[in-house]
N, C-alpha and C positions, 0 to 999 in steps of 0.2 A: 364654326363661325359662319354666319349666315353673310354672302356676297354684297357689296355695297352696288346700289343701282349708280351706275352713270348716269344713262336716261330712260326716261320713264312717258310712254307716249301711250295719251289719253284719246281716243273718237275723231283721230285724224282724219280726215275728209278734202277729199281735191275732185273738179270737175272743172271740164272741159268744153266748151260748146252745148253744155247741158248733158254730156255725157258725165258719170264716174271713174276717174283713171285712178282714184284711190280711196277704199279705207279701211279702215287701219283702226279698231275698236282699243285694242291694246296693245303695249310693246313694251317690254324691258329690255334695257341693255345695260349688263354688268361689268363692273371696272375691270383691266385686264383682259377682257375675252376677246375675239376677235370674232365676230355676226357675219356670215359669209348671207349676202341676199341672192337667193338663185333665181331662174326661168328664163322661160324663154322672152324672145324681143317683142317687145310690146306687153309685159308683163307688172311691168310699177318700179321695180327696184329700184332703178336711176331717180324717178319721182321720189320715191319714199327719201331715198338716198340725200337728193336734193332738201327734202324740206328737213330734216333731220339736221343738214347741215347750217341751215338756214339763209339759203341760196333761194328757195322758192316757198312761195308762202303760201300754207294752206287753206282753203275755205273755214275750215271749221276745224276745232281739237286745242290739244294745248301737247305744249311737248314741254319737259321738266329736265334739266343737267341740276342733277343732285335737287333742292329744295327752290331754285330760281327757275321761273316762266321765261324760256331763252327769247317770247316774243315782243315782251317787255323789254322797251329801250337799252336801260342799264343796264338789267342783265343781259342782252342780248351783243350790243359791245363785249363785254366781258367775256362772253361764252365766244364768239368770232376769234378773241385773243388768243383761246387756251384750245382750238382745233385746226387741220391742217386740211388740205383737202388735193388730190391728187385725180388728176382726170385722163381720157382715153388718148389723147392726144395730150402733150407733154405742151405746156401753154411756159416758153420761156423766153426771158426778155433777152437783147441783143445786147449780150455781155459776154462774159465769161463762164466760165461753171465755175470757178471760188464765187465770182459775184454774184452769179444768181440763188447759190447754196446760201451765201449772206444776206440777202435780200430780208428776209423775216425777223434775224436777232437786228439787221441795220433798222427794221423799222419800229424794232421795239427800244431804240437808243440806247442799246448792249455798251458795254464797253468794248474796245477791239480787242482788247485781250480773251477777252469773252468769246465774240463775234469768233475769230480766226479758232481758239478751241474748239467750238461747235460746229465750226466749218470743215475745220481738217476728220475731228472724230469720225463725222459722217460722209464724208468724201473716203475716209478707209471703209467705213462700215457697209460701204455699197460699192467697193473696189475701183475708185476712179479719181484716188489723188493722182495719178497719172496724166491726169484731163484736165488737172485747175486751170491751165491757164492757157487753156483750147477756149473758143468762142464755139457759141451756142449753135451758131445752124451750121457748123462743121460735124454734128455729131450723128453718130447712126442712130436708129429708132432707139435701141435699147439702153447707149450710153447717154441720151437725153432722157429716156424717163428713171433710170440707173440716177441723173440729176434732179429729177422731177421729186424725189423719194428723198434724197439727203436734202432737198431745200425742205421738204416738210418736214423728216424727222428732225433738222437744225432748230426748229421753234421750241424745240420738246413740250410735243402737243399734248395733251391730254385724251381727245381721241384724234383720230386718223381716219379722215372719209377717202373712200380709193372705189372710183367707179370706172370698173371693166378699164384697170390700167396697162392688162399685158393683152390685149384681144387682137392689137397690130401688130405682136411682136412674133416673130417667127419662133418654134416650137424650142429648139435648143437655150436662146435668147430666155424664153417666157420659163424654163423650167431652172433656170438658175436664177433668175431673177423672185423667183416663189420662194426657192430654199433662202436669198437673202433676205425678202421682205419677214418671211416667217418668223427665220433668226434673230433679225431686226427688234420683231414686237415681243419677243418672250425676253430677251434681255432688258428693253426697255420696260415693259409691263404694258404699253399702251393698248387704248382699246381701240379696237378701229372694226370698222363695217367694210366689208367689201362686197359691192356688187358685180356679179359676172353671169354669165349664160354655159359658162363652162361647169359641168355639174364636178369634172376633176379639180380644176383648182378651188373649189369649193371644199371638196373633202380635203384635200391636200393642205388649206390654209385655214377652215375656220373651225372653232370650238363648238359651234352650234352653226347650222345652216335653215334660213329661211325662206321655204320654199313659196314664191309668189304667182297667180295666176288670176288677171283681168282685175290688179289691183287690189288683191286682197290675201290674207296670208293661206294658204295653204295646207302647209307644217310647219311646224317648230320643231325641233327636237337635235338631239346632239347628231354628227354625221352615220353614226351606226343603226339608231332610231329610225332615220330617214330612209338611208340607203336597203336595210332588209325587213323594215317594218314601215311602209310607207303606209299614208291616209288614205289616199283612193287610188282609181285607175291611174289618172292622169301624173299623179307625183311616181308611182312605180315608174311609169312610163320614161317619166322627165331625166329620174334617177340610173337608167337603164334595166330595172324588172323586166325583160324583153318578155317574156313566156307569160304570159297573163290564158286564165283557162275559165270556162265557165262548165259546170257541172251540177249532175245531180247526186246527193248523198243517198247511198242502192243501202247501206248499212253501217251502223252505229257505235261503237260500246268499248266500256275499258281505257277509255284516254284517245282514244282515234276513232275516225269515220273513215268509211271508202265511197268516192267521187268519182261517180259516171262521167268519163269526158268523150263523148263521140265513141264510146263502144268497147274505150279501154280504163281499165280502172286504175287508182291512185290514191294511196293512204295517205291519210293526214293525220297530222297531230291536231289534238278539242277536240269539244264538245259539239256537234250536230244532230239534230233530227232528220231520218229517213223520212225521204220524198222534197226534203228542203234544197235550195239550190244556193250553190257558191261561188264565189269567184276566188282566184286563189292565182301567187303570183311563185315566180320560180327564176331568181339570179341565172345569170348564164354561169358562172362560176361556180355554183352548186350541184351542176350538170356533169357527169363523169362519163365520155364516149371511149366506147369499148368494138373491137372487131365484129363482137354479136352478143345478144343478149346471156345467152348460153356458158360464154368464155369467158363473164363476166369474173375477177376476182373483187366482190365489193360486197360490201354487209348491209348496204340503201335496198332496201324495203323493196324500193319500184324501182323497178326494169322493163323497157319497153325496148323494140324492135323498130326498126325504118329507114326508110333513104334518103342519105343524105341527098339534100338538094342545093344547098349553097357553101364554099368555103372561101372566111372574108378573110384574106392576109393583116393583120393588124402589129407587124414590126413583131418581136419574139412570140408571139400570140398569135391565135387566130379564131372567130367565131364562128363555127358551125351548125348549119341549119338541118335538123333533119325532120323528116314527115314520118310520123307515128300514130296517123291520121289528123294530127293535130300537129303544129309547125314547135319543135322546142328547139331552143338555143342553148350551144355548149360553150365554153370558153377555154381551150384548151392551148399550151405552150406545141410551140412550131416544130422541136422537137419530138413530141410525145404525139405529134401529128405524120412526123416522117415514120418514127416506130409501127403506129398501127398501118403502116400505108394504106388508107384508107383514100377512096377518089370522089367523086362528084356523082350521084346517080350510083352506088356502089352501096350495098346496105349495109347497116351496124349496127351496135348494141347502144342504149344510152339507161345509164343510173343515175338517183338522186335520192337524198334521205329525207325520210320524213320529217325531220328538222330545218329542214332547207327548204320548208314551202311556207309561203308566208300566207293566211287568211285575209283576205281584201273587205270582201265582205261575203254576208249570207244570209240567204232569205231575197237573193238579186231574180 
């Protein structure tokens, strides 16, 4: 059964000072999914995010919730009723948290039998019946936007706008607060866009991710798409592809070519022409660091030799840099780090499979 569009956004267009901060040729969004919008700051998302929502109006385009033009009056009313919208600061009135969670079914003249069901469900559904009847600017960052989240989900919205809501929230804070929004929208079915600059909570929360840069879309495609099959430099980049290579293809044939990179070679999986040049990208997590090339136990095709130059502590992880004439990053667990004792300026081995190199482009 083919997905039903939510929204459907036709030659969206926004400028600025006579600059373009957006557009936006086409867009689907599907009932149920959740749109994570990515990039970096100064990128559109929060724009796009905005006019979607119907908070900022675009120069030019038409945006569609289901067969209604949301910029047309009536429907535009209508469409306001049936979405939520959740912001980076937590915008709550000087009440209570039952009263501000009530706020949306109070203004749609709910019954109170109504009202208080939709107020209590979502006040458990984001773990803060404990807080009804705490006043608002008593609350820490995260049990205010923990409030921010049940007063939207209490309308039960049809979509959910959420722009960069957990970016001020400190790391433990933000990662439990992900696992509830996440939980939140697959029970409900809601569709919601979320824009963020964090490429993690992106993969972490949406079904498809929309990579954005100087206001135009970038990629589309589901998180795994993105993540090891990026569109160009800059989304590998965005996505963390750390290892980005340019070379020349020395020989061809049987499903793979080998790519001169600075004097060390590297099989890839396709199709290329000898003398053509590539670019070609390599996860840090595809990356296997070994004592030395030699003591290698690993079946990846290419093995190279070098010195390590950089090791970045990243909490059970850690990314290692090493020179193999050319700078590749590894991604290796802190443990498996202690094991090789391996040091800083100390040489080693590093493997990767030929399935783990992704084609950027060719003929660069």
């Amino acid at each position: 059964m083919e997905a039903k569009k939510a929204l459907t956004v036709t030659g969206l267009r926004l400028s600025r000072g006579g600059a373009p901060v957006l557009d936006i040729p086409s867009l689907e969004v599907f009932e149920g999914e959740t749109l994570a919008l990515v990039g970096p700051n100064g990128a559109g998302k929060s724009t796009l995010l905005l006019c979607l929502a119907g908070l900022q109006k675009p120069d030019g385009g038409e945006i569609r919730h289901h067969s209604h033009i949301v910029s047309a009056t009536p429907a535009s009313l209508e469409y306001r009723r049936r979405i939520a919208v959740v912001f980076q600061e937590p915008l709550l009135l000087r009440d209570t948290v039952y009263g501000n969670v009530a706020t949306g079914p109070r203004l749609r003249n709910l019954p109170k039998a109504e009202t208080d069901r939709r107020v209590m469900e979502n006040l458990e559904r984001f773990s803060i019946t404990h807080l009804r009847d705490r006043r608002a600017r008593t609350l820490s960052g995260g049990e205010a936007q923990r409030t921010s989240l049940a007063r939207a989900f209490a309308v039960n919205p049809e979509i959910i706008f959420l722009d960069e809501p957990f970016s001020a929230l400190d790391p433990p804070t933000r990662e439990a607060l992900l696992r509830d929004l996440g939980k939140s929208l697959k029970e409900t079915r809601t569709t919601a866009l979320f824009a963020t600059h964090d490429r993690v909570e992106a993969l972490q929360l949406g079904d498809r991710m929309l990579v954005m840069r100087g206001g135009r879309v970038a990629q589309l495609g589901s998180p795994d798409e993105v993540l090891n099959r990026p569109a160009d430099e800059f989304v590998a980049s965005f996505v963390g592809m750390e290892t980005l290579l340019r070379g020349t293809v020395i020989e061809a044939g049987g499903g793979y070519f080998t790519l001169d990179v600075k004097g060390r070679e590297i099989d890839v999986v396709g199709d290329a022409a000898v003398g053509e040049a590539a670019l070609i990208g390599i996860r840090p997590e595809n990356v296997t660091l070994h004592v030395s090339a030699e003591k290698a136990q690993s079946s990846a095709r290419n093995r190279l030799e070098g010195k390590i130059l950089k090791i970045i502590p990243q909490g059970p992880l850690a990314k290692v840099e090493v020179d193999c004439g050319f700078t590749l990053t590894a991604l290796v667990t802190s443990r498996s780090l202690e094991e090789l004792a391996v040091r800083e300026g100390a040489q080693a081995g590093v493997s990767f499979k030929t399935a783990g190199i992704h084609v950027l482009k060719r003929g660069v």
